[in-house]
HTML snippet that shows the backbone in 3Dmol.js (N, CA, C, O; Angstrom):
<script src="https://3Dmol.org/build/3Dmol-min.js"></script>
<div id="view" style="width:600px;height:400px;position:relative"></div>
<script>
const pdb = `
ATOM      1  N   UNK A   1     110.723  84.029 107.551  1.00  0.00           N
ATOM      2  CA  UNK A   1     110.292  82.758 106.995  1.00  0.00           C
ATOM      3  C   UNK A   1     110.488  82.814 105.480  1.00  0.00           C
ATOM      4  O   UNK A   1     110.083  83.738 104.774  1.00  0.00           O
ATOM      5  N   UNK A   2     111.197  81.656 105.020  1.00  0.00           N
ATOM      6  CA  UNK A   2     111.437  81.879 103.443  1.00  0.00           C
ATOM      7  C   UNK A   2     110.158  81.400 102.852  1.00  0.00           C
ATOM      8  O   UNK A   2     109.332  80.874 103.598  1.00  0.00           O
ATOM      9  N   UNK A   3     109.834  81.579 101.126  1.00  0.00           N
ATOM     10  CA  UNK A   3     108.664  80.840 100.847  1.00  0.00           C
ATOM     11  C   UNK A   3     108.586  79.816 100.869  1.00  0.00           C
ATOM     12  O   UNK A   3     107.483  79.325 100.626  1.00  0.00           O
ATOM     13  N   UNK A   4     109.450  79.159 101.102  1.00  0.00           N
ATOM     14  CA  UNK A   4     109.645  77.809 100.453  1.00  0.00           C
ATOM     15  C   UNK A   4     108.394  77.152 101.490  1.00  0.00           C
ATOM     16  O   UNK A   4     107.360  76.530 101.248  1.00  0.00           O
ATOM     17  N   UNK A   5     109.206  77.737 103.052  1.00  0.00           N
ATOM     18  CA  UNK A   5     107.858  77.112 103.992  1.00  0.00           C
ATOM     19  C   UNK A   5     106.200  77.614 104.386  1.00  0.00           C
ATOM     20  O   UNK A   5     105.312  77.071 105.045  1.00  0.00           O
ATOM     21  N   UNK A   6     106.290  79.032 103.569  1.00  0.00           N
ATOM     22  CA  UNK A   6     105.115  79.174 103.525  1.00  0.00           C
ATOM     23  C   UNK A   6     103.778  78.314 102.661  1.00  0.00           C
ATOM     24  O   UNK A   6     104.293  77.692 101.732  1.00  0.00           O
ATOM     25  N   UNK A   7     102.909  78.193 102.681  1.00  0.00           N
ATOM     26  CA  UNK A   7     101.711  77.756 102.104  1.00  0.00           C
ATOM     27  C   UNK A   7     102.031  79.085 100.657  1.00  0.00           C
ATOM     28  O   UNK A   7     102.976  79.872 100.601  1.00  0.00           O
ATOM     29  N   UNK A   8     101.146  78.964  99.882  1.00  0.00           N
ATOM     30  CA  UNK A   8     100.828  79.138  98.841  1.00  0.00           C
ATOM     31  C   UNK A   8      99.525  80.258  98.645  1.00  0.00           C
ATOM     32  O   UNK A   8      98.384  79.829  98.470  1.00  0.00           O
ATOM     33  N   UNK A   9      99.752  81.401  98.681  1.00  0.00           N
ATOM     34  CA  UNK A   9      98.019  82.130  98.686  1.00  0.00           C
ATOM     35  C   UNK A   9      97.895  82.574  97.589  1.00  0.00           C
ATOM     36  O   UNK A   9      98.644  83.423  97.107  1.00  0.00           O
ATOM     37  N   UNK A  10      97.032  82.123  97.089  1.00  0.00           N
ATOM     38  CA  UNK A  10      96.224  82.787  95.540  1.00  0.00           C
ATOM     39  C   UNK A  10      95.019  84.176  95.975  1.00  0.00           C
ATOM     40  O   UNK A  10      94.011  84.077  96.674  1.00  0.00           O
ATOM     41  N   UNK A  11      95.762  85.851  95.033  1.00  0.00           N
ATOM     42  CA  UNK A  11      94.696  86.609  95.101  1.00  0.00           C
ATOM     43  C   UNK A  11      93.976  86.334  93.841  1.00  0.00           C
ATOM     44  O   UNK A  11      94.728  86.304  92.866  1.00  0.00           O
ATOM     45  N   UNK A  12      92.909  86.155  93.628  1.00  0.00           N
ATOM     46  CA  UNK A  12      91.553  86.376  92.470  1.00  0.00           C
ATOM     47  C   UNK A  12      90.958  87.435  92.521  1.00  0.00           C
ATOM     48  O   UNK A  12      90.100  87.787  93.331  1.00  0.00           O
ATOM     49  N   UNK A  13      91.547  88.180  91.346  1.00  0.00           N
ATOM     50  CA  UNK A  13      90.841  89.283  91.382  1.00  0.00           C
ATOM     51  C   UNK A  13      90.261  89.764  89.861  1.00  0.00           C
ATOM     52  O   UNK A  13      90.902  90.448  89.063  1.00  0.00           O
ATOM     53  N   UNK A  14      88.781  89.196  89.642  1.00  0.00           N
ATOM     54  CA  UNK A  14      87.867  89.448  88.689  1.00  0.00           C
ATOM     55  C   UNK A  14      88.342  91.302  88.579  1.00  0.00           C
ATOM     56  O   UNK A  14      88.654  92.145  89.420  1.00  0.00           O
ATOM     57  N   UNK A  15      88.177  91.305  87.038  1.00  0.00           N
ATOM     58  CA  UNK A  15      87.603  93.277  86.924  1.00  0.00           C
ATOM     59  C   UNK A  15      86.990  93.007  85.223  1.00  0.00           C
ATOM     60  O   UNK A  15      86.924  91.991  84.531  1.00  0.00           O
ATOM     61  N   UNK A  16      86.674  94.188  85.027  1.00  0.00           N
ATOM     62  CA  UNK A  16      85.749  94.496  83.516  1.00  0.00           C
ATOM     63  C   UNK A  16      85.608  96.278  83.510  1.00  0.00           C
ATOM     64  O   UNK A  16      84.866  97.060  84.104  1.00  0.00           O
ATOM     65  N   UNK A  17      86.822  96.453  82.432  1.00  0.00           N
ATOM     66  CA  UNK A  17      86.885  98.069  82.458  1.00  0.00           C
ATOM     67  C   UNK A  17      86.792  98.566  83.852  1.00  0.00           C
ATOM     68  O   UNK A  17      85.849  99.267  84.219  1.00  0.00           O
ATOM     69  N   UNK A  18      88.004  98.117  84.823  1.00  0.00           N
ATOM     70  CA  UNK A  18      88.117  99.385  85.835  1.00  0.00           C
ATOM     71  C   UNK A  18      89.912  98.932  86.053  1.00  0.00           C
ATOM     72  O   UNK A  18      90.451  98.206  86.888  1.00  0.00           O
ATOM     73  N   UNK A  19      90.462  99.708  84.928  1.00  0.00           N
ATOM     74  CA  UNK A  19      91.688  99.553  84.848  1.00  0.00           C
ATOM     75  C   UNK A  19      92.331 100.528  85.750  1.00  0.00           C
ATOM     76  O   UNK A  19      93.393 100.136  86.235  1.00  0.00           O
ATOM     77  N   UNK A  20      91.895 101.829  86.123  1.00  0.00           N
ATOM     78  CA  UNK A  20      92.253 102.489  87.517  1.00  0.00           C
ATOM     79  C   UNK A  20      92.711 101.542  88.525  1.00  0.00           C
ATOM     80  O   UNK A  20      93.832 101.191  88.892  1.00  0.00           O
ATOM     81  N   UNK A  21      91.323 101.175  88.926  1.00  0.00           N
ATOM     82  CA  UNK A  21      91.109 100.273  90.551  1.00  0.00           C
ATOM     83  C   UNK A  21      91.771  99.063  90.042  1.00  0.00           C
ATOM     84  O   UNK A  21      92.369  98.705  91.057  1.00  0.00           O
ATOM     85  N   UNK A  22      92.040  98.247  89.186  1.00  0.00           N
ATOM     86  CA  UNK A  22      93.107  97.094  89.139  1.00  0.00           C
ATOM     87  C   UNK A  22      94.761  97.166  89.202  1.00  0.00           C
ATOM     88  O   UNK A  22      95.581  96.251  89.287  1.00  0.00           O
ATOM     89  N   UNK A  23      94.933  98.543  89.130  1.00  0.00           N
ATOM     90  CA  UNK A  23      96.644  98.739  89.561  1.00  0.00           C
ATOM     91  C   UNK A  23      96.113  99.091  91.048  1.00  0.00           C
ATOM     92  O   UNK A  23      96.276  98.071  91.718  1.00  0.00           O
ATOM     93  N   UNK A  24      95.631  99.958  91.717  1.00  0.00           N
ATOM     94  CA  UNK A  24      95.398  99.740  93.020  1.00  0.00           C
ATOM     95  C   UNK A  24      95.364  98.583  93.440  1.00  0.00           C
ATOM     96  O   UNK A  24      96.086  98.455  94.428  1.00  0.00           O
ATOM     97  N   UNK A  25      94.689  97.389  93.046  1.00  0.00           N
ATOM     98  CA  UNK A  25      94.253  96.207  93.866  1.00  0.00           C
ATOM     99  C   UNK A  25      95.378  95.279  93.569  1.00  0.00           C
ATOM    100  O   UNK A  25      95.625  94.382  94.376  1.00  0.00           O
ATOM    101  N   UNK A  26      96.257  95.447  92.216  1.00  0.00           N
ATOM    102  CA  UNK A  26      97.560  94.868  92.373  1.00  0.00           C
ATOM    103  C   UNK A  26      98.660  94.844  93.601  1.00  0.00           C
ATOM    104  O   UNK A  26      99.226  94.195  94.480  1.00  0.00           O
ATOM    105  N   UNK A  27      98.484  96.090  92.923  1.00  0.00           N
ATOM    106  CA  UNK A  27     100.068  96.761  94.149  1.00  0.00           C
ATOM    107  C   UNK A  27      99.295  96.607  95.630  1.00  0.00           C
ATOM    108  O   UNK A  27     100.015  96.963  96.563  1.00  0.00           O
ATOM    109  N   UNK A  28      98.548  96.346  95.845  1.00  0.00           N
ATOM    110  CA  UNK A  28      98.063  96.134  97.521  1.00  0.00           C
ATOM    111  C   UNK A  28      98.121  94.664  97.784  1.00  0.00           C
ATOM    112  O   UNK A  28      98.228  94.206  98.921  1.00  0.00           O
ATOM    113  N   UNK A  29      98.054  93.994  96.787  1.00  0.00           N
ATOM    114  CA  UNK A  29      98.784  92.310  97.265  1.00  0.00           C
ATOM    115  C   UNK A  29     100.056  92.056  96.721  1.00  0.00           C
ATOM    116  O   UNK A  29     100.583  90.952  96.864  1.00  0.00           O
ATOM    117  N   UNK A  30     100.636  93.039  96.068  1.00  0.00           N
ATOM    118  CA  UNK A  30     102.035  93.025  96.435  1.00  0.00           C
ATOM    119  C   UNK A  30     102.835  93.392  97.242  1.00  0.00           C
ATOM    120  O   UNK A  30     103.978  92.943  97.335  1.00  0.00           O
ATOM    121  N   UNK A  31     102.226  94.480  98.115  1.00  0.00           N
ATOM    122  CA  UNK A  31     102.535  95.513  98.885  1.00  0.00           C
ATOM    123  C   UNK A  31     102.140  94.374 100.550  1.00  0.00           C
ATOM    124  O   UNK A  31     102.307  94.776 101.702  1.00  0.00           O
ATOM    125  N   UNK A  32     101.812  93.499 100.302  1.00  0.00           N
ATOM    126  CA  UNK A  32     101.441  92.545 101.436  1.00  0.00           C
ATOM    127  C   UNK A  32     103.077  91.836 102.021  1.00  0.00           C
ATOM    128  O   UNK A  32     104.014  91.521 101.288  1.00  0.00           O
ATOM    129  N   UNK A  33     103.016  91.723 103.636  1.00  0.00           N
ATOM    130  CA  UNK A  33     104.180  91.013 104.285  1.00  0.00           C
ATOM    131  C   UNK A  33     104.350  89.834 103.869  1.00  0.00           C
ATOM    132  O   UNK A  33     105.558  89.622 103.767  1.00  0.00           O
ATOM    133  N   UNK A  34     103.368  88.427 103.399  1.00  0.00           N
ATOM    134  CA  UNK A  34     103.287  87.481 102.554  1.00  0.00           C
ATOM    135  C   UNK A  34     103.849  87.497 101.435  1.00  0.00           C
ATOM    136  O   UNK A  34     103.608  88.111 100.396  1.00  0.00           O
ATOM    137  N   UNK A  35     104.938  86.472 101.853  1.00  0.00           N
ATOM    138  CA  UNK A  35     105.437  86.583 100.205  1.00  0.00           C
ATOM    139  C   UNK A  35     105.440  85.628  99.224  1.00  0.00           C
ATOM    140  O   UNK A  35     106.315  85.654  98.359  1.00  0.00           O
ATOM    141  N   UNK A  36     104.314  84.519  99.235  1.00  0.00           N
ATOM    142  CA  UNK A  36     104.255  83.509  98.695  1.00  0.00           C
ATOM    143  C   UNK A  36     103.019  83.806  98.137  1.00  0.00           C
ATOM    144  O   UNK A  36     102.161  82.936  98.288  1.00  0.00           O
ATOM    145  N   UNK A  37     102.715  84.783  97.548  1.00  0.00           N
ATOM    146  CA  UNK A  37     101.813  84.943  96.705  1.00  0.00           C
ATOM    147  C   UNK A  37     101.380  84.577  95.567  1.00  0.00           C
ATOM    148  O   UNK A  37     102.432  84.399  94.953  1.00  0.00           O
ATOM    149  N   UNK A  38     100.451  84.316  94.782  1.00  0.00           N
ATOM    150  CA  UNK A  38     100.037  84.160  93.318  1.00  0.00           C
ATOM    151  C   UNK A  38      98.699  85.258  92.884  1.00  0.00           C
ATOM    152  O   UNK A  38      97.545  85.260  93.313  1.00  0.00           O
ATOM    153  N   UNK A  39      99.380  86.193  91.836  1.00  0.00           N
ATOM    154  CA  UNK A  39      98.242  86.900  91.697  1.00  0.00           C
ATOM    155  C   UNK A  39      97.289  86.257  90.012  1.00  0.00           C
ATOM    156  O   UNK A  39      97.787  86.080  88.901  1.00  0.00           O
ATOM    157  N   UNK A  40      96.026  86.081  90.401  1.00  0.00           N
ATOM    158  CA  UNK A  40      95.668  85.546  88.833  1.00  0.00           C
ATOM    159  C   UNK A  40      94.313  86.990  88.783  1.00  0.00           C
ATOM    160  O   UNK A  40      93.712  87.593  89.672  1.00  0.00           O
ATOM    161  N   UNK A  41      94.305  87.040  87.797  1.00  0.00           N
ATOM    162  CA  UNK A  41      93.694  88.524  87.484  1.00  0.00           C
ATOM    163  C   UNK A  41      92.572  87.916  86.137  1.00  0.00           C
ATOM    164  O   UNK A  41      93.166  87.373  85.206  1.00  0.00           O
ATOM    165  N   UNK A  42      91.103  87.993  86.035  1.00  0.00           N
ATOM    166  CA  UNK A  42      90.429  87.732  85.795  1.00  0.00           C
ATOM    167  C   UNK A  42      89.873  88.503  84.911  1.00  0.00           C
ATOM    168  O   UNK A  42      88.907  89.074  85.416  1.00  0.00           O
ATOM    169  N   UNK A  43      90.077  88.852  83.561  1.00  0.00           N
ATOM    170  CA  UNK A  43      89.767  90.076  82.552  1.00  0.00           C
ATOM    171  C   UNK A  43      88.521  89.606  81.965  1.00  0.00           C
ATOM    172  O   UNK A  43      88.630  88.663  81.182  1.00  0.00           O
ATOM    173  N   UNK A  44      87.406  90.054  82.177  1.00  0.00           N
ATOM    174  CA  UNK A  44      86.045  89.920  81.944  1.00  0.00           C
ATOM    175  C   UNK A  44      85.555  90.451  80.655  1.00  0.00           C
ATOM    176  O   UNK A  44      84.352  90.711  80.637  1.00  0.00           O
ATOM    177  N   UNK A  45      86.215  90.665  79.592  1.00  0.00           N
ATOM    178  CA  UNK A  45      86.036  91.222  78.407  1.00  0.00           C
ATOM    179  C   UNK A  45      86.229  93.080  78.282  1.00  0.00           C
ATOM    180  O   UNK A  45      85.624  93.891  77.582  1.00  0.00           O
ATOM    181  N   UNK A  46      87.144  93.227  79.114  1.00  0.00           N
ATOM    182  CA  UNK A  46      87.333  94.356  79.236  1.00  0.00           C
ATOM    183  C   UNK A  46      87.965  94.959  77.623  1.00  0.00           C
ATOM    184  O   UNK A  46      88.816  94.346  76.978  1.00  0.00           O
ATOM    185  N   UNK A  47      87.373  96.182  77.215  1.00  0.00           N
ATOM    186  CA  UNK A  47      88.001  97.114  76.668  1.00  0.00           C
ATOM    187  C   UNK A  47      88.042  98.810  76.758  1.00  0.00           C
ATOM    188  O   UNK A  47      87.685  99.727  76.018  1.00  0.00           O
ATOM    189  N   UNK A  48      88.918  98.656  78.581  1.00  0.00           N
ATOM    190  CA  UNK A  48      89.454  99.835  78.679  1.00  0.00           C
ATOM    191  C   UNK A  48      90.824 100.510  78.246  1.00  0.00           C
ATOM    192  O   UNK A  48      90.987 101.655  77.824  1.00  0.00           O
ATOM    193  N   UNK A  49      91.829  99.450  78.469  1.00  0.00           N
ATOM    194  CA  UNK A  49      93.260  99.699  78.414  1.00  0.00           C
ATOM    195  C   UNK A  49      93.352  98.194  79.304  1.00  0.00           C
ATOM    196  O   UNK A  49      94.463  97.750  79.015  1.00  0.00           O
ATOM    197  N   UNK A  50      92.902  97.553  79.931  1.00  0.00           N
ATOM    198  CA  UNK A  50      93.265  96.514  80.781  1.00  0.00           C
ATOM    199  C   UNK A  50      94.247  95.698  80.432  1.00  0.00           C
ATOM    200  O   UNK A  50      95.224  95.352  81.096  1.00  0.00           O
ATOM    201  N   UNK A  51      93.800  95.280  78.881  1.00  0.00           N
ATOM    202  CA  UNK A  51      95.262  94.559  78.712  1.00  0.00           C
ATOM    203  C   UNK A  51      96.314  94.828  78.426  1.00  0.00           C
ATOM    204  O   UNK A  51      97.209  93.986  78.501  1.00  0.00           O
ATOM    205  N   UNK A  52      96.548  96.132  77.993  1.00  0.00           N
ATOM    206  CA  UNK A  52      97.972  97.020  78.002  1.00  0.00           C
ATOM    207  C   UNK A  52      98.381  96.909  79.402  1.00  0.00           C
ATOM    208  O   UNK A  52      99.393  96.281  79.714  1.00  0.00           O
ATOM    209  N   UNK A  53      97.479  97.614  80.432  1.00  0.00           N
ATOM    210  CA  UNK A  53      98.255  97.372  81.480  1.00  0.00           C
ATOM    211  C   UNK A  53      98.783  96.118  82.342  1.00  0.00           C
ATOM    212  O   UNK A  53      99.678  96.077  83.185  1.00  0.00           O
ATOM    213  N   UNK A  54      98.217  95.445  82.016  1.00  0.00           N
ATOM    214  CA  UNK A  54      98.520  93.661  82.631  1.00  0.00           C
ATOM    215  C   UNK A  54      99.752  93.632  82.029  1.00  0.00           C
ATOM    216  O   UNK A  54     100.702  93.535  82.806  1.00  0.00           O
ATOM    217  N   UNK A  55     100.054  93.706  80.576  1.00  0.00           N
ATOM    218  CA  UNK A  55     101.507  93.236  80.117  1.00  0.00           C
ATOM    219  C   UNK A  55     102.286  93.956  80.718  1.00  0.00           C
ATOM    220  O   UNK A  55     103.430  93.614  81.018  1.00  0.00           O
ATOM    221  N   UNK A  56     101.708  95.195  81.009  1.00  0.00           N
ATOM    222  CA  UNK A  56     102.974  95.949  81.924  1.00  0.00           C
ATOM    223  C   UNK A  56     103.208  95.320  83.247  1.00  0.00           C
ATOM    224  O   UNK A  56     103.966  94.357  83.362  1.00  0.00           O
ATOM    225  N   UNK A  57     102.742  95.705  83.983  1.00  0.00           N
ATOM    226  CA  UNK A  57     102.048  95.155  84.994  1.00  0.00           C
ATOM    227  C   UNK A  57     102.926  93.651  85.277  1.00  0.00           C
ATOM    228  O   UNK A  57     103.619  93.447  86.274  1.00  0.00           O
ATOM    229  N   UNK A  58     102.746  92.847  84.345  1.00  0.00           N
ATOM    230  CA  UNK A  58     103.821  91.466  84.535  1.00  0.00           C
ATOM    231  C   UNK A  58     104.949  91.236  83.937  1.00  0.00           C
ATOM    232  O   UNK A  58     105.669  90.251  84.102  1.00  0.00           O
ATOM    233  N   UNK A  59     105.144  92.233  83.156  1.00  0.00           N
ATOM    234  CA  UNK A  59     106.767  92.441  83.674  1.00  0.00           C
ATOM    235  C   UNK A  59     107.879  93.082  85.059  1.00  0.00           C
ATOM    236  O   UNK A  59     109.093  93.281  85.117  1.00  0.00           O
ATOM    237  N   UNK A  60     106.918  93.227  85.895  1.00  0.00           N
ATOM    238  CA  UNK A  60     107.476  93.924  86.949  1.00  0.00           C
ATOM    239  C   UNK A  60     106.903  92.049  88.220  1.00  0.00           C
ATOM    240  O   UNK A  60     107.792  91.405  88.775  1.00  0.00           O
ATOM    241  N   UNK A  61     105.861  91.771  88.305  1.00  0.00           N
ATOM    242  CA  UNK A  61     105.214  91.100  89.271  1.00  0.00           C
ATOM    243  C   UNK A  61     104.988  89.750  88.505  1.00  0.00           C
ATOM    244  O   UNK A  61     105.072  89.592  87.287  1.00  0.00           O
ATOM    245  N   UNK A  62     104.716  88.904  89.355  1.00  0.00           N
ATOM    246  CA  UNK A  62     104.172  87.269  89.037  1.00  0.00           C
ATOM    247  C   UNK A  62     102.774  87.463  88.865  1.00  0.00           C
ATOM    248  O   UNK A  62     102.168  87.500  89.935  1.00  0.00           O
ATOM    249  N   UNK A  63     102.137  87.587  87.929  1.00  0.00           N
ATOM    250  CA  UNK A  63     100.736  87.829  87.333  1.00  0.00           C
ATOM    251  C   UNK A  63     100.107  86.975  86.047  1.00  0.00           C
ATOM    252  O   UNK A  63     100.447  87.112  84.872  1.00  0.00           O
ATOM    253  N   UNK A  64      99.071  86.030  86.587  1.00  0.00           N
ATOM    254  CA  UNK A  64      98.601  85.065  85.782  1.00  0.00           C
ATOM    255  C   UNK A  64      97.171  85.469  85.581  1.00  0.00           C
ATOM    256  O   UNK A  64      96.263  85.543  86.409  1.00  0.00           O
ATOM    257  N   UNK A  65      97.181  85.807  83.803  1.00  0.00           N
ATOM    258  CA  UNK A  65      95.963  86.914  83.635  1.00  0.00           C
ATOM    259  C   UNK A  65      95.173  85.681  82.682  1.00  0.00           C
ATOM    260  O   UNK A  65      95.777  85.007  81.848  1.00  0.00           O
ATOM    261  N   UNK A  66      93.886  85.560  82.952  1.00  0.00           N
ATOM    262  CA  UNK A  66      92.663  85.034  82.504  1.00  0.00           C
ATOM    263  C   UNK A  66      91.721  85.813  81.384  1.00  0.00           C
ATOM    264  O   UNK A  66      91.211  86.890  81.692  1.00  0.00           O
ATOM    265  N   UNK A  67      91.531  85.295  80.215  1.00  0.00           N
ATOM    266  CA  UNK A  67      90.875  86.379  80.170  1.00  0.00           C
ATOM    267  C   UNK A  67      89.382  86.238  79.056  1.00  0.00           C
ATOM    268  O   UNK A  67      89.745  86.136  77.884  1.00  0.00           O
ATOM    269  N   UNK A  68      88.569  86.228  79.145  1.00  0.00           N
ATOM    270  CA  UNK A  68      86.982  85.950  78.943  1.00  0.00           C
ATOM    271  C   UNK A  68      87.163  86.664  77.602  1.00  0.00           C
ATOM    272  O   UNK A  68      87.811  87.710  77.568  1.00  0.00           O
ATOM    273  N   UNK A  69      86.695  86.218  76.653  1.00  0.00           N
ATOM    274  CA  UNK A  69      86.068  87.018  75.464  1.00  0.00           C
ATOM    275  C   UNK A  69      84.979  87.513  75.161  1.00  0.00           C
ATOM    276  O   UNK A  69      84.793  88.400  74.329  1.00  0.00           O
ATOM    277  N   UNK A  70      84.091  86.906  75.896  1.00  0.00           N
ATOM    278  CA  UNK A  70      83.060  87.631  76.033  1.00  0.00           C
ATOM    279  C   UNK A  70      82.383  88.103  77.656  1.00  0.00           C
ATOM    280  O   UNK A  70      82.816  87.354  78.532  1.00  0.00           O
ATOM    281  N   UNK A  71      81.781  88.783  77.987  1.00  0.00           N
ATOM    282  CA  UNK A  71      81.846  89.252  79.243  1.00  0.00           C
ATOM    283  C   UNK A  71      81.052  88.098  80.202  1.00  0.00           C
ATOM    284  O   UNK A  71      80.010  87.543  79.856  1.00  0.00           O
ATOM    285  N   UNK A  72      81.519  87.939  81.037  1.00  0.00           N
ATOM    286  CA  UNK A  72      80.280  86.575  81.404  1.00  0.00           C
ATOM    287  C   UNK A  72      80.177  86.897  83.126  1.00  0.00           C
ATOM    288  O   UNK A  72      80.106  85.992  83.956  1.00  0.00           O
ATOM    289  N   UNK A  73      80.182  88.226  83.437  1.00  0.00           N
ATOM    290  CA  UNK A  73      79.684  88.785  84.672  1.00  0.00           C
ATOM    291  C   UNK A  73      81.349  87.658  86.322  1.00  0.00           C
ATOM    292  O   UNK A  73      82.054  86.653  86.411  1.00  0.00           O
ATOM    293  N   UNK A  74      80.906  89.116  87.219  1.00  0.00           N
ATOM    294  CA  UNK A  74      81.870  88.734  88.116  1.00  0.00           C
ATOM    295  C   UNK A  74      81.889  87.345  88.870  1.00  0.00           C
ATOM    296  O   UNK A  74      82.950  86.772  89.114  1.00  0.00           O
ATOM    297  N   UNK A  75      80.585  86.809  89.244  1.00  0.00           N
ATOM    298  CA  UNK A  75      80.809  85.607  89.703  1.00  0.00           C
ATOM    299  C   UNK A  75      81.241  84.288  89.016  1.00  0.00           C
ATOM    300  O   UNK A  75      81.853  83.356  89.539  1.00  0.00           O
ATOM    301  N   UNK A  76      80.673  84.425  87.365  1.00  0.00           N
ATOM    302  CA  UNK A  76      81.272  83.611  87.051  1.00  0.00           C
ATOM    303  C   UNK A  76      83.136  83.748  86.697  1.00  0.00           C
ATOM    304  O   UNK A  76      83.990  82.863  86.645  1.00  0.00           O
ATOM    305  N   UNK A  77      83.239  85.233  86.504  1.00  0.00           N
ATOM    306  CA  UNK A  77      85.029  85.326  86.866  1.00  0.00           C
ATOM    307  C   UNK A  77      85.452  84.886  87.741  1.00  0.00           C
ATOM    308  O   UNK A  77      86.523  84.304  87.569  1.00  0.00           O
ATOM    309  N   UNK A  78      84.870  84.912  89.139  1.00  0.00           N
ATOM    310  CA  UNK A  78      85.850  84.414  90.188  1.00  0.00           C
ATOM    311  C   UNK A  78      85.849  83.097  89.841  1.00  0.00           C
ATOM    312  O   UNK A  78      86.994  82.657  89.943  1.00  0.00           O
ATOM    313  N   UNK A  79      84.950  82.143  89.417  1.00  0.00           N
ATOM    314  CA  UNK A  79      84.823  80.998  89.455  1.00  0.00           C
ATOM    315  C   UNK A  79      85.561  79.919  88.570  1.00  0.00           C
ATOM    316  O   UNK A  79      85.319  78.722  88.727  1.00  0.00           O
TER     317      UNK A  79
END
`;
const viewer = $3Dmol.createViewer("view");
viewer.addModel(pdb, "pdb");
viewer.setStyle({}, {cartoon: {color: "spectrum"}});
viewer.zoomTo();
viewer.render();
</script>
């Protein structure tokens, strides 16, 4: 099935300093049979390395990064 006819799935994935576990949780919705993906990545005022790695990170993948200046907790990231 090409994308064209697939639907559209958005992953949301809030983080705040856990730049480890956010290349894991990348590459596992890229690593998905779906290929009509949108990843938007939710940076909660992180200062681990997070945003070094996002620029990396989207030069390789379709990655639409959000990003809070001040920390304003996970639910309101997903939201």
């Amino acid at each position: 099935m090409s994308t064209e006819n697939q639907p559209l799935v958005s992953a949301i994935i809030p983080t705040h300093n856990r730049s480890d576990l956010l290349k894991r949780a990348i590459e596992s919705v890229v690593e998905q049979t779906w290929e009509n993906i949108e990843i938007v990545v939710v940076d909660d005022a992180s200062d681990d390395g997070t945003s070094e790695l996002l620029e990396q990170l989207s030069k390789k993948h379709r990655i639409t990064v959000i990003r809070n200046e001040i920390a304003k907790g996970a639910a309101a990231s997903r939201n």
